[in-house]
N, C-alpha and C positions, 0 to 999 in steps of 0.2 A: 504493500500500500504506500502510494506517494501521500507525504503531507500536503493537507488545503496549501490554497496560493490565494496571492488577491487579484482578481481578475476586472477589469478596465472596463466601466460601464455598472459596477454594479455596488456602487457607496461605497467601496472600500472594504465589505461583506465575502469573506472567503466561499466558495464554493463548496457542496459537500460533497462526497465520496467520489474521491477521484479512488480509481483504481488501473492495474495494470490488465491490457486484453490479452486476451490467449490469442487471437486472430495474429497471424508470423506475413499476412499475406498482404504486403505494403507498398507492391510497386504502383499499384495503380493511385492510389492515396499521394504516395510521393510525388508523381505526376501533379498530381489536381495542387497537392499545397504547393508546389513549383511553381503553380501559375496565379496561383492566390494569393498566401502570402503579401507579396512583393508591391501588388494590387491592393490589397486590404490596407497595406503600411503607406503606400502614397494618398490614397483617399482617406485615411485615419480611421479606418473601421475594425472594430469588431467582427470574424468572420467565424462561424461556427458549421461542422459537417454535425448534423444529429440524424438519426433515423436508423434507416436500414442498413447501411456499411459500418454503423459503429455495434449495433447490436449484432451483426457478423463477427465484428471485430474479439469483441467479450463471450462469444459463442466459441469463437474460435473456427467459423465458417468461413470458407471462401469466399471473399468479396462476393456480390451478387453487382455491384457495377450499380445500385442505387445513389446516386450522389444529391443529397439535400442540402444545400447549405439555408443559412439563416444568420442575417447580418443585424448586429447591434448598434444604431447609432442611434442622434436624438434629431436627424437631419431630416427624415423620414425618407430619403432618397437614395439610402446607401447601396438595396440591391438593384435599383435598374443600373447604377452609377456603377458598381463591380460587376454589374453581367454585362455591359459595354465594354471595359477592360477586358474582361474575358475571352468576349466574342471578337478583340481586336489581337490579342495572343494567338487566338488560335486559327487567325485568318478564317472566321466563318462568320456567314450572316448576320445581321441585329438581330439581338437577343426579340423571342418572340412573348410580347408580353402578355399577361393574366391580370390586369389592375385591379379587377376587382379584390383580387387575395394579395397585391402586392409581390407577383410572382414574378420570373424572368427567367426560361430557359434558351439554353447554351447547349453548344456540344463540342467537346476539344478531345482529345488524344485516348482518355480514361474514359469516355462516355457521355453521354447527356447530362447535363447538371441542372439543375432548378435551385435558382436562389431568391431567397424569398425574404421579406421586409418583415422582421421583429416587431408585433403589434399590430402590423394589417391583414396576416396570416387568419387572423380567428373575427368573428364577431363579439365571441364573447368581450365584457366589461375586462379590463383587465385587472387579474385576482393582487397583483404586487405591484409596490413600484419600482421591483427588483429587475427591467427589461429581460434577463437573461431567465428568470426564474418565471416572470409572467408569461414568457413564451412557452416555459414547460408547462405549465400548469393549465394552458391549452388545447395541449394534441391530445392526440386519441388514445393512448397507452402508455404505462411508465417507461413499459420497456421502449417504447418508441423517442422519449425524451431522455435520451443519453447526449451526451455530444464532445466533440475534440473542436479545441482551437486550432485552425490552420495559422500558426504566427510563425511555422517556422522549426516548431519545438517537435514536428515529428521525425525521427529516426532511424535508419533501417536497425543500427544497433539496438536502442530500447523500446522502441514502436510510442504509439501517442498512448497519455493520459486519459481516461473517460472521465469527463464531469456529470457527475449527476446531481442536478437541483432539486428534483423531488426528493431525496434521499431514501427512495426506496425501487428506483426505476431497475438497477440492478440484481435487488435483492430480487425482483419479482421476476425477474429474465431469466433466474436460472433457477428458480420455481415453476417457469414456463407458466406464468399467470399472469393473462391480461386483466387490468384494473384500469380505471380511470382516473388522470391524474386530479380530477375538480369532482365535481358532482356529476353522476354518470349523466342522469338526465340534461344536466346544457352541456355538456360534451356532445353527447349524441342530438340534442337539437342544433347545436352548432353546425353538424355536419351528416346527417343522417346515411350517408355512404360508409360509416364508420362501424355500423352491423353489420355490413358485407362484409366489409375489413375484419373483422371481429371473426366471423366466421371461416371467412379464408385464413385468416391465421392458424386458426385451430385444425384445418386442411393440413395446411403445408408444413406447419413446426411445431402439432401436435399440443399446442396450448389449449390452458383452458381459461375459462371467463371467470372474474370476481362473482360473485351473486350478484351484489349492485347493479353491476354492467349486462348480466345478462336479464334481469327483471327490467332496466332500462330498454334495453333490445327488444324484450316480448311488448312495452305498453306503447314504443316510439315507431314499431313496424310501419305504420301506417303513412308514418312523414320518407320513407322512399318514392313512394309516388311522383314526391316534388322533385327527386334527382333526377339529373341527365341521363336519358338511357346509356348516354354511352360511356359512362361512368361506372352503370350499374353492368354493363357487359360484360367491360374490362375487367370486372372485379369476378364475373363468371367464371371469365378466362380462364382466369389465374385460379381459382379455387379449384374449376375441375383437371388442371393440369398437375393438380399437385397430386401427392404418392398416395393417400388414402381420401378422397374428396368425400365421400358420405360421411368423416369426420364433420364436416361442414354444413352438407347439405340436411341433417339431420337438424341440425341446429336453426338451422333458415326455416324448414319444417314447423318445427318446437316453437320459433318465436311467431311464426303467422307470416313470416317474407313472401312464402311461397304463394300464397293468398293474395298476395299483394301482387305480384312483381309476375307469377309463373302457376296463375290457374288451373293451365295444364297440366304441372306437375301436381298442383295442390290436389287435385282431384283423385292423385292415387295412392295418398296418405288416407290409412286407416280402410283402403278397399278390401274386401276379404276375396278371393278366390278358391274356388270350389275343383280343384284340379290334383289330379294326383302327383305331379311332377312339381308342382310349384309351393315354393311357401306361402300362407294364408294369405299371409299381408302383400299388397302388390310393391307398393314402397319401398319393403325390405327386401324382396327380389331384387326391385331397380338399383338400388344399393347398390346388392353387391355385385351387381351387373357393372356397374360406373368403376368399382374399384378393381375389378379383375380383368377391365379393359386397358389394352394399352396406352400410354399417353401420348394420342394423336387426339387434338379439338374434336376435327370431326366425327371420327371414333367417340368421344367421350361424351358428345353431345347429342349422338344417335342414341349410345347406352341409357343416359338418363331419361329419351325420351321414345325409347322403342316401342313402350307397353302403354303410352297413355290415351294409346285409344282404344284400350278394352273398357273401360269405363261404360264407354258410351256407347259398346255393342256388345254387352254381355247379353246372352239368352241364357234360360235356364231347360238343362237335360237332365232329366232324372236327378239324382243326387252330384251330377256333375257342372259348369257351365260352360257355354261356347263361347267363343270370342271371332266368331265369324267378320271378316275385313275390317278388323283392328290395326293391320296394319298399312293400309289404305287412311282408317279414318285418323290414326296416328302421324301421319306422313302432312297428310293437312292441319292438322292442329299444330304440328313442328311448323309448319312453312310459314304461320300464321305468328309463330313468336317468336321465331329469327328475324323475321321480317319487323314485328316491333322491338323486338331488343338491335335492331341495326348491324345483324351479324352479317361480315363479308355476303357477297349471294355466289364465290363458286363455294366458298366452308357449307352455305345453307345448302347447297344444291344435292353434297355431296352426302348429308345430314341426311335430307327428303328422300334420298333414292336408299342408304341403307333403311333406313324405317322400316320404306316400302320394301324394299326385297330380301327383309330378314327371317320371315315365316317360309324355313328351306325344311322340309321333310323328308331325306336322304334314305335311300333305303340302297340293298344289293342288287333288288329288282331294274332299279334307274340304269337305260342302256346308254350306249354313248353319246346317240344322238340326245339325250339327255343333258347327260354332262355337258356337251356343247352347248346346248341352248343356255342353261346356268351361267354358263362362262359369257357368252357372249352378252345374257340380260343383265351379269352383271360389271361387263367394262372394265373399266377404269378401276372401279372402286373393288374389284374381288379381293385384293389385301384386304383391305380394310374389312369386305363384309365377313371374311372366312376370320378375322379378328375379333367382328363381333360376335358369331355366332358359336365360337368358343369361349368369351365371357360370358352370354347367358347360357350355353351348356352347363358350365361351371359352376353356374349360380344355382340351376336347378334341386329339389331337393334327392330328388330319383336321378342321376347322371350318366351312370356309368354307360349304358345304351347310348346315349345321345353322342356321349366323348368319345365312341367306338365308331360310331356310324359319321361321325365329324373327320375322322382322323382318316377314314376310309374315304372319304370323299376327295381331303387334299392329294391324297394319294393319287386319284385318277386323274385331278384336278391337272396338276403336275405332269403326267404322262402323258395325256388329249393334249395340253396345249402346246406340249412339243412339237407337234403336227397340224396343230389349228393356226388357218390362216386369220388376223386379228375381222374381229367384225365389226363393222358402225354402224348406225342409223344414218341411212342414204339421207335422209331430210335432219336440217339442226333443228333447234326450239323455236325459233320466230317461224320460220313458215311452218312447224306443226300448231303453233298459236294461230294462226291466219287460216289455216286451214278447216281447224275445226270447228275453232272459234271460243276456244278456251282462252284463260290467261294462266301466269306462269302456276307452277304448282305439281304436285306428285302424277296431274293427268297426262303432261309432258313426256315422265319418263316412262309413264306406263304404255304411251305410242310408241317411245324409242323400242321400249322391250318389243313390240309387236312387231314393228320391223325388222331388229335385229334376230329375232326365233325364225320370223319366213326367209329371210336370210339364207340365215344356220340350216335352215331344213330345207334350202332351195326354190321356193314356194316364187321369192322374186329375183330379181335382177338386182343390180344398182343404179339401177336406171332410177333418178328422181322423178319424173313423171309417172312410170309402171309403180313405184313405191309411195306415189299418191294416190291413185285410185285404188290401190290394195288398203291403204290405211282407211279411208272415207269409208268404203265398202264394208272394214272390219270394225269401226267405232259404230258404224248403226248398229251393226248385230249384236256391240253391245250395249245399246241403247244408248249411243253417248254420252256414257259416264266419264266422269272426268281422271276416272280411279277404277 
């Protein structure tokens, strides 16, 4: 443990627990204080890195490349004034600014940096008139309000100092417990992204929430609505990329997010099903569907949302139930919340077509013109689908058949397509939209599949005009559904 120091800006009030980080991983830090520093000393400021690279640091994680700074003066102008220096170091663009929060990002050597203005960061009232201490007692986590001085003082031999002004920001990091540094309630009014946050945490680093914080979370759900979707996206992103995300999503669950934010999913909390292969709860299926997929988005976004349209086409058979074009009616419920959470559209596309084409029921019987059509209906995406169809194998509660008849599949999968010439749909999506008169959506790919099968089994040419009047012809027959 280094002795407190007295630190500039803050009445002469020593800081509390500094301590030494385990994190050894300091070229990239070295870089950024290189260009700070020197910056911070000619404009007279205060320049602090807090967040994510210092709580790597005290983890002893590999940088993650998050760079926050958070400048101290009484000028009110000090981070646009150092993110102009910065963005003149590093011969890139004007800093791109955020006024409303006082923000300014940059990008040099070490990565993107956001430097942000002491004070205009929060709405909240400010709790001190300690500048360095009223910033901590702002953010979202203690563990989140750690911070190093860039003046200079960092290292390779002894690495930097942590400052912690909450004097409990550390204790709580390597308790892996999020708390809030003020009153969770205007914490989380200040910023209502900071649930998501909360929950992604508990994703990806295994932490858990104060009580406070998480009864805050269940009673403030309802103030996500007012966030930017694409706030709340990114924050999807990142939750379901991490190693175990039904840590998270359970949680979102638990506080009513999902109500809020992903109806679609809310609707298969607490569903029972009536099936001998699957667990009760449809929820706890999709779970563990999400966490035994691999971590590809689109993968992981199909996993969470493959089964959410049994809901709404359950029949009941005997002491069993059907779920007759669930994944049809699943495929459009997906297209319909990618499309409002502003997900990329080839990630949605690619989302809508596993949906759709994940109800494979493989057997020994299936011949090869079989297998061929499968490969060809399923394109592009056959990694991905044979990815997922071994996550919900996996998930199942009855398996072992299915991981047989799965694993038998890639086998021919494998040997057919060493001899299969690749197949397309002779027509793209606008002119099957034009044609039928649909718009975008799971009906698209369900014309490409219809293509690509007569194809496969010769039925057409690639003649784009022979593969319009076969399509026209095939979509009345099926009553031009769109699915």
């Amino acid at each position: 443990m280094r002795g407190s120091t007295t630190v500039t800006g803050m009445e002469n009030r020593p800081p509390a627990g500094w301590i030494e980080p385990a994190g050894k991983d300091l070229s990239r830090l070295l870089e950024l204080q290189a260009a700070t520093a020197p910056a911070a000393s000619r404009l007279g400021l205060d320049v602090y890195l807090v967040g994510g690279a210092v709580r790597d640091l005290v983890e002893g994680r590999p940088l993650s490349g998050e760079w926050d700074l958070v400048v101290i003066d009484r000028s009110g102008s000090g981070a646009r004034c150092l993110a102009g220096e910065l963005a003149s170091v590093w011969g890139w663009r004007e800093p791109v600014p955020f006024e409303r929060f006082g923000t300014y990002l940059v990008s040099g050597p070490a990565g993107p940096v956001e430097v942000s203005q002491g004070g205009l960061r929060s709405r909240l009232p400010p709790p001190s008139n300690d500048p360095l201490i009223a910033d901590a007692l702002t953010r979202d986590f203690t563990l989140n309000a750690l911070y190093v001085k860039l003046d200079g003082g960092v290292t390779p031999a002894e690495g930097p100092a942590v400052l912690d002004p909450c004097g409990r920001g550390v204790r709580d990091l390597r308790a892996g417990l999020l708390r809030s540094p003020g009153p969770a309630d205007a914490i989380i009014r200040d910023d209502p992204a900071r649930i998501l946050r909360g929950a992604r945490f508990c994703a990806t680093h295994g932490y858990t929430l104060s009580p406070s914080l998480s009864r805050a979370a269940r009673g403030l759900a309802g103030l996500l609505s007012r966030v930017a979707v694409e706030r709340i996206r990114d924050e999807m992103h990142k939750l379901l990329m991490a190693e175990a995300p039904s840590a998270g999503l359970r949680r979102l669950a638990g506080w009513g997010v999902l109500e809020v934010l992903m109806p679609e999913v809310q609707a298969m909390v607490g569903f029972r099903q009536r099936t001998p292969h699957h667990y009760p709860d449809l929820f706890r299926h999709t779970l563990r569907v999400v966490d035994r997929s691999p971590p590809d988005l689109p993968v992981r976004w199909a996993a969470l949302l493959h089964d959410c349209g049994k809901p709404g086409t359950r029949t009941e058979d005997g002491k069993v139930d059907r779920y007759i074009g669930h994944e049809s009616l699943g495929a459009e419920l997906a297209s319909g919340l990618l499309t409002r959470m502003k997900v990329a559209k080839a990630t949605a596309g690619v989302v809508i077509d596993l949906i759709r084409l994940h109800m494979v029921h493989y057997s020994s019987e299936w011949s090869d013109r079989a297998v061929r059509r499968f490969i060809a209906r399923s394109g592009e995406n056959l990694p991905m689908l044979l990815e997922l169809l071994e996550a919900d194998a996996r998930s199942l509660r009855i398996r072992a058949d299915k991981l047989r008849a799965l694993a038998r599949l890639r086998d021919r999968v494998e040997v057919i397509k060493e001899t299969m010439a690749p197949v397309r749909s002779p027509l793209g999506g606008e002119r099957i939209m034009e044609l039928l008169g649909i718009g975008p959506g799971p009906g698209v790919g369900r014309a490409k599949d219809i293509l690509a099968g007569a194809l496969t089994d010769g039925v057409i040419s690639g003649d784009p005009e022979e593969a319009e009047r076969f399509l026209v012809r095939e979509w009345k027959g099926l009553g031009g559904r769109r699915s």
